[in-house]
KOLMIPA-465761 format. One line per 8 residues: number of its first residue (from 1); their letters; for each residue x, z, y of N, C-alpha, C, O. Coordinates in steps of 0.1 Angstrom, whole numbers. Each point is the difference from the previous one (the first is absolute). Layout:
% KOLMIPA-465761
NUM	A	X:Z:Y:X:Z:Y:X:Z:Y:X:Z:Y | ... .
END
This chain:
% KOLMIPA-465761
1	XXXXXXXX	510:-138:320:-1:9:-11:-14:3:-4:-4:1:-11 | -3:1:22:-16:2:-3:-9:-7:-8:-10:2:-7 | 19:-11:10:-7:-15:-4:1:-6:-10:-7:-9:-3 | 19:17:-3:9:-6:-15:-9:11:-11:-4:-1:-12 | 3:12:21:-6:15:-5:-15:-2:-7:-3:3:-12 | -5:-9:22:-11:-9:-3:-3:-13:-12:-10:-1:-7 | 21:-5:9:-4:-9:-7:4:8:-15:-5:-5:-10 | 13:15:9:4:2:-14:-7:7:-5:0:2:-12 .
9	XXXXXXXX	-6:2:17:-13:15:-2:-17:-14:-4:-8:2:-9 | 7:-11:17:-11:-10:-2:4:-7:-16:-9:-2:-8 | 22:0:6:6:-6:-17:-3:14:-8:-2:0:-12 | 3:12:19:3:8:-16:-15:5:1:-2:6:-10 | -7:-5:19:-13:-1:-5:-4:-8:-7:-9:2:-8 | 15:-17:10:-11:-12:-4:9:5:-17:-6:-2:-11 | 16:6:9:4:-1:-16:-11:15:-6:-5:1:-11 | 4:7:19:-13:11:-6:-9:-7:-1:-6:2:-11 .
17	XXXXXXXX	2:-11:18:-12:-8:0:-4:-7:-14:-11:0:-6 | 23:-7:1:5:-8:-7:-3:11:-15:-8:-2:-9 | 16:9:12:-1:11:-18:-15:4:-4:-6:-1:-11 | 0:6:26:-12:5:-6:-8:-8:-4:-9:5:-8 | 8:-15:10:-10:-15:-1:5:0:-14:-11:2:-7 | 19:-2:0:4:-1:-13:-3:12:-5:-7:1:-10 | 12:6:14:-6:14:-5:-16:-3:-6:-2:-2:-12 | -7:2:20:-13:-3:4:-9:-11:-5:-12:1:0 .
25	XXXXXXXX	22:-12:-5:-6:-11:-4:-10:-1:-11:-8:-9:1 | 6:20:-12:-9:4:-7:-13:1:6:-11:-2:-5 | 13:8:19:-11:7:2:-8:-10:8:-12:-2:-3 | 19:-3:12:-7:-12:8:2:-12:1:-7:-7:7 | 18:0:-16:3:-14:-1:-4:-8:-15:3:4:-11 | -11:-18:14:-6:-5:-12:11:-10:-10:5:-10:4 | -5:14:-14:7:-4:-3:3:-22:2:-8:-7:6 | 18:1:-12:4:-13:4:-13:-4:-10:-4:6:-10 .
33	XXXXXXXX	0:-17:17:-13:-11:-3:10:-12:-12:12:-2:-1 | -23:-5:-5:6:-9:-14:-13:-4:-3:-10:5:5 | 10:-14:-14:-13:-3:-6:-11:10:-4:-11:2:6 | 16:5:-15:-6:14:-6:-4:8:13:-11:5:0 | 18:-5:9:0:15:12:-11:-4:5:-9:8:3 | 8:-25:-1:-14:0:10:-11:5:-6:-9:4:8 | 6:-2:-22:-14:8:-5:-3:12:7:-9:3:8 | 23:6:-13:-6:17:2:3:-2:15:-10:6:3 .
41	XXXXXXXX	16:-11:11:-1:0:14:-14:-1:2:-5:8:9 | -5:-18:-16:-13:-3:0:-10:8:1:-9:2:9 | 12:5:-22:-4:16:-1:1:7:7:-10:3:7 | 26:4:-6:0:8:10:-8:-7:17:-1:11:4 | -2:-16:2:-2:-10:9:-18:7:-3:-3:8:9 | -3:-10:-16:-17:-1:-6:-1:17:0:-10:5:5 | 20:1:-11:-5:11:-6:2:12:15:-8:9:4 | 22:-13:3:5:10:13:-12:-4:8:-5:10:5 .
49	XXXXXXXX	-1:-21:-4:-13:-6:10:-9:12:-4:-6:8:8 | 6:-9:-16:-17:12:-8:7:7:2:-1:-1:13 | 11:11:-15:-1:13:4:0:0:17:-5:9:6 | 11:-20:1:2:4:17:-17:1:7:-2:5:11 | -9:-13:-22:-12:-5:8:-11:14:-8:-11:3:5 | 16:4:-17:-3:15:-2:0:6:11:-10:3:6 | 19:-1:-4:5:9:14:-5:-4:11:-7:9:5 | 8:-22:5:-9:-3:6:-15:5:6:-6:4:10 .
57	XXXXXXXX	4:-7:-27:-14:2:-3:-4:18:6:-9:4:8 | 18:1:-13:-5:16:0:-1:3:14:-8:8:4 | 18:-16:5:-2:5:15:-5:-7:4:2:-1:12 | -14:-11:-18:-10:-7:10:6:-13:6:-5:-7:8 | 16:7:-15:9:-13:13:-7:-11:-8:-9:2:-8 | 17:-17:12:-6:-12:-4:10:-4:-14:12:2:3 | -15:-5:-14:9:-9:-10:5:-9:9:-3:-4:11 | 19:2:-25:5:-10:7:1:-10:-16:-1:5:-12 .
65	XXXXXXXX	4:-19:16:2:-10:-10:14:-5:-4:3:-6:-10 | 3:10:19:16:-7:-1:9:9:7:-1:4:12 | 14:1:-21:6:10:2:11:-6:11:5:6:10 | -1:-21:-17:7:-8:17:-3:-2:13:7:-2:10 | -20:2:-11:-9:-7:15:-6:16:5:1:4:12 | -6:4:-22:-9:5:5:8:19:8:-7:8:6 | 22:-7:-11:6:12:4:8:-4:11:3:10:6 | 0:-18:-1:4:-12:13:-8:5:8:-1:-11:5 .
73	XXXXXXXX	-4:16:-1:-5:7:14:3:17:4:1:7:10 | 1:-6:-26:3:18:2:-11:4:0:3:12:-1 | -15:-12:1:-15:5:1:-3:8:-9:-3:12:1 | 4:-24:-12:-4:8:-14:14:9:-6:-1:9:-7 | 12:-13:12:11:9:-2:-5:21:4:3:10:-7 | -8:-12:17:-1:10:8:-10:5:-7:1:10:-7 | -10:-15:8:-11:4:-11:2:6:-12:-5:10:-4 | 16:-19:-3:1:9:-15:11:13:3:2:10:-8 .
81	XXXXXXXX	1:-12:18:8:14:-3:-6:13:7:4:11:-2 | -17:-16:13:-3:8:1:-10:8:-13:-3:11:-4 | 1:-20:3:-16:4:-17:15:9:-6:-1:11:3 | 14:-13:-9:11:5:-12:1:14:8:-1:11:-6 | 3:-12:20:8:11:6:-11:13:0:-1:11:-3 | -7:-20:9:-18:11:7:7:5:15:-2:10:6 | 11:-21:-1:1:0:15:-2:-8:11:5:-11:2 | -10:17:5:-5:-20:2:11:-2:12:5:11:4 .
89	XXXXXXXX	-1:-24:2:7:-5:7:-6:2:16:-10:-4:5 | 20:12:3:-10:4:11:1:-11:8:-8:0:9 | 15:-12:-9:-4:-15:10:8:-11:-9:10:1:-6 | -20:-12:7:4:-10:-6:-5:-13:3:-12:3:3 | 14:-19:-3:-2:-10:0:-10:-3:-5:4:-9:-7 | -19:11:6:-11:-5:-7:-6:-14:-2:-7:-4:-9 | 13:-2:19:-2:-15:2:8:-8:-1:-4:-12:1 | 20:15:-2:11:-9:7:0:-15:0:-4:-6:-10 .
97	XXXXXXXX	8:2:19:-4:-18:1:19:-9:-1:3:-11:-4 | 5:25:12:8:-7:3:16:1:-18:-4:6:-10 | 10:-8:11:10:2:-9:3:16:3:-5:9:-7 | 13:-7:17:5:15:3:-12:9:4:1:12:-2 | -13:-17:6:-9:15:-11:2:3:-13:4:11:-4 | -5:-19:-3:1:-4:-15:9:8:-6:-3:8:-8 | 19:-13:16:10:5:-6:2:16:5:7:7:-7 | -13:-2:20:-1:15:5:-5:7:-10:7:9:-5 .
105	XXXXXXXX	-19:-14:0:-11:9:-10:7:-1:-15:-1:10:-7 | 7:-20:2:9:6:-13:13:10:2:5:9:-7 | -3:-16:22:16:13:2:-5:14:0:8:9:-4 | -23:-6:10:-3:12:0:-6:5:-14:-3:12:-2 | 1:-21:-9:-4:1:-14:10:3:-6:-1:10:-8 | 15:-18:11:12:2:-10:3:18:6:2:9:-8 | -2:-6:20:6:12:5:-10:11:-4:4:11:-3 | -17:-13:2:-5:13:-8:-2:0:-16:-6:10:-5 .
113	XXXXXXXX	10:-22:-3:4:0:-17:14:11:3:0:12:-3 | 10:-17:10:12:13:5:-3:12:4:5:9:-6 | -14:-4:17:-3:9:2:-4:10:-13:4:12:-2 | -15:-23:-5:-6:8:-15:12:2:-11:-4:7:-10 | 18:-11:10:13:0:-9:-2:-11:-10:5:1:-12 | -13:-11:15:1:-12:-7:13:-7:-3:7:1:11 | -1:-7:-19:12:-5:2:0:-13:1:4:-6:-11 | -6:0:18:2:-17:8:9:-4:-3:8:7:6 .
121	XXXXXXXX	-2:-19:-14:13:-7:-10:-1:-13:10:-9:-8:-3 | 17:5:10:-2:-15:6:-12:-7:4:-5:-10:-6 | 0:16:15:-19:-10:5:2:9:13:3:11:2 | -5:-24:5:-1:3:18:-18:-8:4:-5:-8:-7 | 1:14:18:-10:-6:3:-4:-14:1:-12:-5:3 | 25:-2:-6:-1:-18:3:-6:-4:-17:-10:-8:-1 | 15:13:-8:0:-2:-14:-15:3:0:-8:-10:-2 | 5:20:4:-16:-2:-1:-11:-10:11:-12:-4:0 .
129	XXXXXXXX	24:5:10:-11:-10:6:-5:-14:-3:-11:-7:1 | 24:6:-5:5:-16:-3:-7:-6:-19:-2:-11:-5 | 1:25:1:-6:-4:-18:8:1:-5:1:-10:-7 | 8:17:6:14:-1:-11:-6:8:-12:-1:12:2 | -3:-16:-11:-16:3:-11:9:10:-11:-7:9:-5 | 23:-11:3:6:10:-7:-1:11:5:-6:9:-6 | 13:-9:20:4:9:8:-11:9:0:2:12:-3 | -17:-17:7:-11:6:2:-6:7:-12:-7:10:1 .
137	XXXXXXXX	10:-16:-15:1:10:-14:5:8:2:-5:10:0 | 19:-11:2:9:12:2:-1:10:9:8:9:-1 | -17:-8:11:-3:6:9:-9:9:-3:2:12:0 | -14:-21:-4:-13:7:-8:4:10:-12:-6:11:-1 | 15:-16:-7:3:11:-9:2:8:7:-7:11:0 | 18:-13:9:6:18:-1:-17:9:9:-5:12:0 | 1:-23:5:-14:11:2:-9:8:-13:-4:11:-3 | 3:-24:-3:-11:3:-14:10:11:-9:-5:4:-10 .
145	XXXXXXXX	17:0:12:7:7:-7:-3:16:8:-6:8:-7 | 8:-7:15:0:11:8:-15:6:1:-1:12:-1 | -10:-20:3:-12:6:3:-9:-3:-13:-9:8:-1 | 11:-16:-6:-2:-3:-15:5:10:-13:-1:11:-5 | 8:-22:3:8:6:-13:7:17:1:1:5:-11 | 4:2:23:9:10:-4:-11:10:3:-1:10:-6 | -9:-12:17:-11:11:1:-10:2:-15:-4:11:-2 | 1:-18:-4:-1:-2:-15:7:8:-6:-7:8:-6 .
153	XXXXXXXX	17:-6:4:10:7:-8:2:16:8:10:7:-3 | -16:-5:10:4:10:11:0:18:-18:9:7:-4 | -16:-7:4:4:11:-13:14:1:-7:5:11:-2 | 0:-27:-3:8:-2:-7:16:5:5:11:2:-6 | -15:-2:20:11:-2:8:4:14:7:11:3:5 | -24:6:-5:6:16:-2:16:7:-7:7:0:-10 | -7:6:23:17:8:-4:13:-10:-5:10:4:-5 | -14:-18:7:14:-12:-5:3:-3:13:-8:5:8 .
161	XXXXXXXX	16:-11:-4:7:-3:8:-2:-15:-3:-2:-5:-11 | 5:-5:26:-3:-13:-1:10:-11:-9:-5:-11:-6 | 23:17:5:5:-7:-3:-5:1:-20:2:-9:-8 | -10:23:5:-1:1:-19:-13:-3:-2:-6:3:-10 | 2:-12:22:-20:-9:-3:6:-7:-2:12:0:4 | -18:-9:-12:-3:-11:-1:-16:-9:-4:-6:-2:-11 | 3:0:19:-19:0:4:-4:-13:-10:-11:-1:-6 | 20:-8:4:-6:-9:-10:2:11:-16:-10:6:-4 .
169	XXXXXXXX	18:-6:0:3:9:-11:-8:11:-2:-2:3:-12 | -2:4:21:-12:10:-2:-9:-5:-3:-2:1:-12 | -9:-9:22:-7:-9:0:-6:-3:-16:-10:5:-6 | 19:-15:0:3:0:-12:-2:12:-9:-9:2:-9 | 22:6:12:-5:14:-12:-12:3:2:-3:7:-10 | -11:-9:21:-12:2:2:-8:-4:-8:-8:6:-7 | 10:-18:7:-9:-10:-3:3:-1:-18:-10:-1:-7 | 25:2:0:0:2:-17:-7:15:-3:0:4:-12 .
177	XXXXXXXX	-4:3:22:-5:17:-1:-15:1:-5:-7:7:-7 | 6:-20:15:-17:-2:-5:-5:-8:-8:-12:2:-4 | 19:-15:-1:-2:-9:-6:2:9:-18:6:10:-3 | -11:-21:-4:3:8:-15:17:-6:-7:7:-8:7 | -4:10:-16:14:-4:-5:-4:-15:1:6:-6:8 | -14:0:-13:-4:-13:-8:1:-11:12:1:-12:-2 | -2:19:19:3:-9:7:8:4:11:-3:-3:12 | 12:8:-16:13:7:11:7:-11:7:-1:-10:-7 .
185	XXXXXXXX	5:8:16:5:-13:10:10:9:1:1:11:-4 | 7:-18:11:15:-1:2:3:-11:17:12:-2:3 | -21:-2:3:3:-7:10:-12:-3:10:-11:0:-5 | 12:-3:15:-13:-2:6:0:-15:4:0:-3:12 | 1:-7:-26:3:-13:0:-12:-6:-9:-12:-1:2 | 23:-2:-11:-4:-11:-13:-14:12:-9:-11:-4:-4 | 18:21:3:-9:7:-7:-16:-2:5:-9:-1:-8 | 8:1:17:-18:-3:6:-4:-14:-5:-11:0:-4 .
193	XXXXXXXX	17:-9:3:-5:-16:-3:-12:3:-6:-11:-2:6 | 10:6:-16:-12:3:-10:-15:4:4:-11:-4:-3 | 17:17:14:-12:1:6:-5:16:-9:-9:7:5 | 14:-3:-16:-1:8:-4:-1:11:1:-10:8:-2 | 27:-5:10:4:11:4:-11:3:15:-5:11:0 | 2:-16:6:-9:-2:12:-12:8:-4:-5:10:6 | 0:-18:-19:-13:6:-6:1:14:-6:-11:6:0 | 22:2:-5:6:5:-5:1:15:10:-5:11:-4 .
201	XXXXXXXX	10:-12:13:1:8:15:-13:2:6:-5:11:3 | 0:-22:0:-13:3:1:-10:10:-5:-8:8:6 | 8:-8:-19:-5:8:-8:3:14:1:-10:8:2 | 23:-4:-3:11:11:4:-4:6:12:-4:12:0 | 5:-21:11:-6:8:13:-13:3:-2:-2:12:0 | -9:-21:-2:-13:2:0:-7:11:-10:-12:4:-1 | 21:1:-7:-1:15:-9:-17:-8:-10:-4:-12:-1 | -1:22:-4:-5:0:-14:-18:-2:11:-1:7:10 .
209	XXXXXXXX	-12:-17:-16:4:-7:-9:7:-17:8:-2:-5:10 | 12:3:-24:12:-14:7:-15:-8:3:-12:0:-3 | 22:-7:11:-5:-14:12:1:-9:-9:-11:-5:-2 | 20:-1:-6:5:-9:-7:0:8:-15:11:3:-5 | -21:-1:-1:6:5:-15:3:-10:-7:3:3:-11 | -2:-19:14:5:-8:-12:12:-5:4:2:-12:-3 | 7:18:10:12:-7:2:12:-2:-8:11:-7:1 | -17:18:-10:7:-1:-15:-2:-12:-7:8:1:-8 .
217	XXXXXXXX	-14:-10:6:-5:-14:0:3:-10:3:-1:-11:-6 | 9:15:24:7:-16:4:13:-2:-5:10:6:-3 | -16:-19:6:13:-8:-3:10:-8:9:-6:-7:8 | 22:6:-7:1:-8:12:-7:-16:-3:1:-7:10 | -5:3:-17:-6:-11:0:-14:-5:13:-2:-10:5 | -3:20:-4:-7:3:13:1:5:10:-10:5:5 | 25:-3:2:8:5:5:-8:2:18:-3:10:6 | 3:-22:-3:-8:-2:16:-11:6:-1:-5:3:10 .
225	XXXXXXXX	-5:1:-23:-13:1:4:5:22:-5:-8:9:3 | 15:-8:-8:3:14:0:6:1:12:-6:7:8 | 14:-10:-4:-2:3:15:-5:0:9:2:8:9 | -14:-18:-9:-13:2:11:-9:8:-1:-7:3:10 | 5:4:-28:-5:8:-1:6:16:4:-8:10:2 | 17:-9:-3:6:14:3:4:3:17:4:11:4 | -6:-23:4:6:-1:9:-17:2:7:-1:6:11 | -10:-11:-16:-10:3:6:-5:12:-1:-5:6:9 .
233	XXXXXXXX	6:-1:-25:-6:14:-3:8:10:6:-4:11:0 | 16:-12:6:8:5:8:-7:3:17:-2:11:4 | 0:-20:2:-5:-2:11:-15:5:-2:-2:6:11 | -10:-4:-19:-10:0:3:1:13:-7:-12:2:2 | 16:12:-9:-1:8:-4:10:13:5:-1:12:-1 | 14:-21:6:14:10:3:5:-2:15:9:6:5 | -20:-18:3:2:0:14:14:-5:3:5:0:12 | 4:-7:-29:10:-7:9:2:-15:2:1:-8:-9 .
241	XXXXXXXX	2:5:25:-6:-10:1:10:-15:-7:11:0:-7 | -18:-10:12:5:-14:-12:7:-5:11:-4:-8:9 | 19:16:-11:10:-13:4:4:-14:-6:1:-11:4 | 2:15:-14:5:-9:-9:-12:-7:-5:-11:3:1 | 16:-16:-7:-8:-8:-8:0:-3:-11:10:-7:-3 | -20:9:-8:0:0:-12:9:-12:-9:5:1:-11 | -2:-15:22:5:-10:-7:18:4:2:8:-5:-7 | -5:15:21:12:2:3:5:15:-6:11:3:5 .
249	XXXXXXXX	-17:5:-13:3:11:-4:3:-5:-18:7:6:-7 | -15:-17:3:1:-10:-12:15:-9:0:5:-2:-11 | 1:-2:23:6:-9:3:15:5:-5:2:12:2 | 7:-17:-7:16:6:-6:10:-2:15:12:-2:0 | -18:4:10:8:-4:9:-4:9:15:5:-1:12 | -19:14:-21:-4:10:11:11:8:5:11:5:-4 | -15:-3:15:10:6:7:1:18:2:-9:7:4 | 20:-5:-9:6:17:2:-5:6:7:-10:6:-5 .
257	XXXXXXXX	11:-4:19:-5:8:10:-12:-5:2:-8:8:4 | 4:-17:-6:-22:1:-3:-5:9:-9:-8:10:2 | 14:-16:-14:-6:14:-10:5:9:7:-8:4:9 | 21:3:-9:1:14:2:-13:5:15:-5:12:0 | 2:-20:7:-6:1:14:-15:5:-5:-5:11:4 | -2:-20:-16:-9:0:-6:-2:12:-6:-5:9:6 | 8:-7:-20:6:15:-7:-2:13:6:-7:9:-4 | 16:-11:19:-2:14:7:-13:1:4:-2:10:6 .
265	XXXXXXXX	-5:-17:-8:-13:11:4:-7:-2:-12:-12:-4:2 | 14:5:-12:-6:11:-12:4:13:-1:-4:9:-7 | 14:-9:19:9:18:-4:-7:5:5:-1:12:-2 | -5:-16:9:-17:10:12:-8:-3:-3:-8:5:7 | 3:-16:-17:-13:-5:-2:-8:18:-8:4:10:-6 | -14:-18:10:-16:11:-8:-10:-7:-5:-3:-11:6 | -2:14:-15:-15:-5:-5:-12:4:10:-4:11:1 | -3:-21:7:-11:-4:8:-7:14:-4:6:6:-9 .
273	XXXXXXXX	-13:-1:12:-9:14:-4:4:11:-9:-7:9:-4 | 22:-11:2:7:6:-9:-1:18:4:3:8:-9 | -8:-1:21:3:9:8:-6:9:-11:-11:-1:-7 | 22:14:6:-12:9:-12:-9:7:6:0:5:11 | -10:-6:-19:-13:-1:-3:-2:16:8:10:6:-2 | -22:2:11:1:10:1:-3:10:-10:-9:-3:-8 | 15:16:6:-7:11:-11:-15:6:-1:-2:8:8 | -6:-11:-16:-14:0:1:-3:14:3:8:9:-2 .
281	XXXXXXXX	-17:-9:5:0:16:9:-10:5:-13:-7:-6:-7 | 9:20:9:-10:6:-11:-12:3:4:-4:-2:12 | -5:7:-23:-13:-1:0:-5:5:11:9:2:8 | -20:3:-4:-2:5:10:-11:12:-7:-12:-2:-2 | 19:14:0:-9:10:-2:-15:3:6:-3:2:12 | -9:-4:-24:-13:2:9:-2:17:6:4:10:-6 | -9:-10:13:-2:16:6:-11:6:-7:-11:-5:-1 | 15:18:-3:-6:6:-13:-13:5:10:2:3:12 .
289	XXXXXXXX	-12:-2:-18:-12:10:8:3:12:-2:4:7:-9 | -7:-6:26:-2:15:-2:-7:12:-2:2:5:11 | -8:2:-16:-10:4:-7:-10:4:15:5:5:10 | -18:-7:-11:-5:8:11:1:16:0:1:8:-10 | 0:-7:24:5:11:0:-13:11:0:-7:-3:9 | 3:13:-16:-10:9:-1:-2:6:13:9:3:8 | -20:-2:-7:-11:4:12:4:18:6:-4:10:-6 | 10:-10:13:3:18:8:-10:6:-3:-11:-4:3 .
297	XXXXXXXX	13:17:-10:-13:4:2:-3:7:14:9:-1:9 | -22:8:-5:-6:0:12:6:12:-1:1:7:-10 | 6:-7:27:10:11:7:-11:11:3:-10:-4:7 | 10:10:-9:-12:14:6:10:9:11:12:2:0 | -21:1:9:3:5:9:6:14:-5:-3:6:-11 | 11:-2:17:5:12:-7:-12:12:6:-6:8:-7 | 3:-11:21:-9:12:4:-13:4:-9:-6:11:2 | 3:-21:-12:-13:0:-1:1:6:-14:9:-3:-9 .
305	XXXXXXXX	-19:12:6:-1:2:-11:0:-3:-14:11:-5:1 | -15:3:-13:-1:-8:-12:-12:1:-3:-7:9:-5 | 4:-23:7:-18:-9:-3:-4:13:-14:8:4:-9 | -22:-1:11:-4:4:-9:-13:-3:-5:-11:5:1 | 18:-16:-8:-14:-13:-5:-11:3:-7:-9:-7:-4 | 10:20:3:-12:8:-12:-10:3:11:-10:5:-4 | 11:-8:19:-7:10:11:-15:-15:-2:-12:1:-2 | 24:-14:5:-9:-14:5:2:-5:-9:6:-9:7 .
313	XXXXXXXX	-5:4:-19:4:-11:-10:-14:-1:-6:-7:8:-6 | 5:-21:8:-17:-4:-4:2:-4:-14:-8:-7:-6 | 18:11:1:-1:-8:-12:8:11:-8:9:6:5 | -13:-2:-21:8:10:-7:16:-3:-6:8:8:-4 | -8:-17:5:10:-9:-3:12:-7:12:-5:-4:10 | 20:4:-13:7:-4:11:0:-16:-1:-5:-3:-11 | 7:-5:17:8:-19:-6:10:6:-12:-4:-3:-12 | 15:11:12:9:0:-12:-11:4:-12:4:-1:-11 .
321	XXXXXXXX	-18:7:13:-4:3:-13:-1:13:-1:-9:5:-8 | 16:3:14:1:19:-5:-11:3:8:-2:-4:11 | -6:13:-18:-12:8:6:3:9:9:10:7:-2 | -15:-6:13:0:11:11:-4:10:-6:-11:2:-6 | 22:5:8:-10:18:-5:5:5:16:10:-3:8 | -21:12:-9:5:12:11:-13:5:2:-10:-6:-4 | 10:18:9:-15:9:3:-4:-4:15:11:0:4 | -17:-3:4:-9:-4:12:3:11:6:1:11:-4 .
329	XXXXXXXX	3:-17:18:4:8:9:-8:-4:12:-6:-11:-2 | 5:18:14:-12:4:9:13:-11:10:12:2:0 | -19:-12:5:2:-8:15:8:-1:4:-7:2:11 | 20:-3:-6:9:3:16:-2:-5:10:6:-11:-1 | -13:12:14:-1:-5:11:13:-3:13:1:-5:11 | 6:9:-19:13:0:12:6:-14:-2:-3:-6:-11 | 10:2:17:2:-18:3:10:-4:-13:2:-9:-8 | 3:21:11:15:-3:-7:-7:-7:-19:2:-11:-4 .
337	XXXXXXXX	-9:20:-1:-12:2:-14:-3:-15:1:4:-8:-9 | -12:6:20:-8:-15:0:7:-13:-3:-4:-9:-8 | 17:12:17:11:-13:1:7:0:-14:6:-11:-2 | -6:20:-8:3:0:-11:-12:-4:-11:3:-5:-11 | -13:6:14:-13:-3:-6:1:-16:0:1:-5:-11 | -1:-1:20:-3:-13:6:12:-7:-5:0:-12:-4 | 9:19:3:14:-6:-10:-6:-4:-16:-1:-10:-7 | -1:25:6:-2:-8:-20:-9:-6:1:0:-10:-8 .
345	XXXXXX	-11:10:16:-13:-10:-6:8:-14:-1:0:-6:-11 | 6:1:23:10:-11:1:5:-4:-12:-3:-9:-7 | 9:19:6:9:-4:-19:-3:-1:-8:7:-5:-9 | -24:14:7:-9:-5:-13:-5:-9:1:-3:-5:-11 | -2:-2:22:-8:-10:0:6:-13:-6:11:-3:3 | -21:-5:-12:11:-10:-4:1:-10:7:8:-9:-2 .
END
């Protein structure tokens, strides 16, 4: 019975297994390949590279060239999620030589995308080891969705609940918010071909004066080279970097989740030196002079009598000018007389 118990519990997992993968298929599975499919796979393929070797970049690690050969060790796996998460991996395989290193360090990759509530749709550590190049798109999205695209929208997504987001659809109402009527998009497809709308956004983010003031001017007839222009004045003034390429953002067969990948970082982009300006500080008041301050006049002793300049004054006349009058009076020999004497001569003398 244990055993019957088991095995029926291992089928009605594997049928949960089975719904959510369907469920989920949007999120992490590429769609079926055809003539046409192999373009935008290409894309996607060119464009996921550049954003995984962005990231790379920021934590110092090494680029990689090939998303089949080069995530087969788990290395750079671990690396990008540590750069997405800002956690780093407390032990891991830095060299592995053998297969089951290899496949250890993706199993410990796939288990902390889970840890983080990533949702993983059918990809086990063999799929990436081995280059299964869909699977490995599919995988990457749901990263470039989660640490990309929805942290982007993180405003939009205030007080909603996850099941009434919808992050492409926002996205969108973003992006027709800033653009003018004359070049409103409706898709993150065929509407870019032109190269326009690109130029058009740019301008929008980069605020007044525009980056592009003649974009009113193009034409899709020059469609690749409006794209390399908006995709560069983008990068060298709004710091966002060049995933895409001007001939694949031109191309009728660009791929959905590149643009949308691309796009989201205009929702945070800024203009290079854009920071406001500080408030100029006011004048600096000069310090008024202060007037010199008039000279004390001379403190007299209180003990001492009042100078009587008519006794010694060699002259009929004071400095102010007023004539001494007074009648002549006979000597004082007492000290006190003298030290008073010896005063005014002081104050008349010039």
């Amino acid at each position: 019975k244990k055993e019957e118990e088991k095995k029926l519990k291992k089928m009605f997992n594997k049928g949960i297994a089975e719904q959510v993968a369907k469920q989920g298929a949007d999120a992490s599975r590429v769609r079926s390949t055809g003539p046409q499919d192999d373009a935008w796979v290409k894309i996607q393929q060119k464009t996921f590279t550049n954003w995984v070797n962005v990231k790379l970049k920021e934590g110092g690690f090494e680029e990689i060239k090939d998303l089949t050969t080069d995530f087969a060790s788990g290395v750079s796996v671990i690396q990008l999620l540590e750069v997405c998460s800002k956690k780093p991996f407390p032990k891991y395989n830095k060299t592995p030589k053998l297969k089951a290193h290899k496949l250890e360090n993706l199993t410990n990759a796939l288990k902390r995308c889970q840890d983080e509530g990533l949702n993983l749709v059918n990809i086990g550590p063999g799929d990436i080891e081995e280059g299964n190049l869909k699977l490995i798109l599919g995988f990457l999205w749901t990263i470039i969705y989660n640490y990309q695209v929805l942290p982007s929208m993180k405003a939009a997504m205030a007080g909603r609940t996850a099941s009434k987001f919808n992050p492409k659809d926002e996205l969108l109402k973003w992006v027709n918010s800033m653009l003018c009527k004359e070049h409103q998009v409706t898709n993150f497809t065929t509407d870019w071909n032109s190269g326009v709308a690109v130029c058009c956004l740019t301008n929008a983010v980069g605020g007044e004066p525009q980056l592009l003031p003649h974009h009113v001017q193009m034409s899709s007839a020059g469609a690749q080279r409006n794209c390399k222009e908006g995709i560069d004045t983008a990068c060298d003034t709004l710091d966002v970097p060049k995933l895409l390429a001007p001939e694949d953002m031109a191309s009728p067969a660009v791929d959905e989740k590149s643009m949308m990948m691309y796009i989201s970082y205009f929702r945070t982009a800024k203009r290079k030196g854009a920071s406001a300006a500080p408030a100029p500080e006011p004048p600096k008041e000069q310090p008024k002079e202060q007037p010199k301050p008039e000279p004390a006049p001379a403190v007299r002793n209180a003990s001492l009598p009042p100078p009587l300049c008519v006794l010694i004054c060699p002259n009929p006349f004071h400095p102010s000018g007023r004539q001494c009058r007074g009648r002549p009076a006979p000597r004082s020999t007492s000290p006190q007389r003298q030290t008073a004497d010896l005063l005014l001569v002081h104050h008349l003398q010039p």
